[in-house]
Structures are given as C-alpha cells and as structure tokens.
N, C-alpha and C positions, 0 to 999 in steps of 0.2 A: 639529254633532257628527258624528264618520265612524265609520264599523262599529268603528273601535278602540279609540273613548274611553268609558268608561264616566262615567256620573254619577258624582261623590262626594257619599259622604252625610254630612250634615248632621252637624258635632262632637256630639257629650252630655259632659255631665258627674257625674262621682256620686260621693257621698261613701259611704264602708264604717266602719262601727265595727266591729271583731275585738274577742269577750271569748272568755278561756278564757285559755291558759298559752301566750301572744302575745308576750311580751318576754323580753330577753335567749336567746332561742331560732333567729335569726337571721331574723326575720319581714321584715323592714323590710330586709336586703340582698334576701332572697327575692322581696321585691316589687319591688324597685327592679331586678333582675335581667330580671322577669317583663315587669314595663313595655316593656323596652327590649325586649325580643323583639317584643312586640307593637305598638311603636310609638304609647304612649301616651306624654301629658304628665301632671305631677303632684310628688304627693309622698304621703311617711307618716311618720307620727311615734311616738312612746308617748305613752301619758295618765296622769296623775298615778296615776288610778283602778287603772292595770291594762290598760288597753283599747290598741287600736292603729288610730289613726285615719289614712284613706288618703282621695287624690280622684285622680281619674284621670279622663283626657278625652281624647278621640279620633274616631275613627270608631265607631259605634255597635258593630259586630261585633266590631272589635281589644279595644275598652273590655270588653264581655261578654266575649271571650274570655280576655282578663288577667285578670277578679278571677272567672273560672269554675275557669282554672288556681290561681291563688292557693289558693283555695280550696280545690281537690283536694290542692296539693304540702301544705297545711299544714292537712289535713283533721284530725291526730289530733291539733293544740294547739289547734284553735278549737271553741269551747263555742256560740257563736251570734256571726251579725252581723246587722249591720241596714244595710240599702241605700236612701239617699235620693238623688232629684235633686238638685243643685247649678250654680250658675251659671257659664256659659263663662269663660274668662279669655282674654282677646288675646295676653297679653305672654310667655306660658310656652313655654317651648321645650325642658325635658327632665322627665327623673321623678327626684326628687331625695330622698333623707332629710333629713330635720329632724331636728334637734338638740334644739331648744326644744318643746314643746308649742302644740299649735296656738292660735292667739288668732282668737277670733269680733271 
C-alpha cells in the first residue's frame, strides 16, 4: 500500500425500527434520499404496526452517518427507535423502498 491508499473498513450492517408518526410523512423517500448521499446499500419499508423498518450497510462511518442524519431530518415524527446489528448481504447494490412489508 503507498502513502495514497487508505484501508477500507470493514462493511456493518444495521437494522433501525422508527416508532412515532413515521408513515405516510415521507420517511421512507427521506431515507432512501439520505442513503444515496451517503453511499449506503439497503432498504425501508412500513410495518403493519405503525413502525418503519430500515437496514443499511456500508462502511461503518457512511452507515453512522445516514441513520444519524435520518434521524436529525426527521427528528420531530420519531417517538423512539431501536438499533440492532444485522447480517452483511453480498448481492445489494442500492437503498431501495419496499412496497411490501419486511418478511423475516
């Protein structure tokens, strides 16, 4: 490696559940906006419940940085979320909306 290259770090993955007044509010363009600025893969959906569930994967800073903005642009409709790890995926190549509700 020469003075110019930097390591890349290692993908993460993380799943976000959004509760509070999340849907039909423009959450899910909002993210899918946010993503792409930040050069994440993914997607988000709505939950039957009410909630608004996202994963997003990247480089560990981009990933942080996307759902830190998310968070701030749509600080005054989210009531709480909750942030777990999740598993890499190989075959993803953009941040995408769902249509359907996620299936485990």
């Amino acid at each position: 490696m020469n003075s110019t290259q930097h390591p890349v770090a290692a993908a993460i993955r993380t799943r976000v559940r959004f509760a509070g007044r999340v849907q039909g509010v423009g959450f899910r363009a909002t993210a899918r906006d946010l993503a792409r600025q930040h050069d994440v893969t993914g997607w988000v959906c709505n939950e039957p419940c009410g909630t608004v569930l996202l994963e997003a994967q990247g480089e560990p800073a981009q990933v942080f940085a996307f759902i830190e903005d998310l968070r701030t642009r749509m600080d005054h409709l989210i009531s709480s979320s909750v942030q777990t790890p999740s598993a890499l995926l190989d075959d993803e190549h953009d941040f995408s909306i769902q249509r359907d509700t996620w299936q485990p």
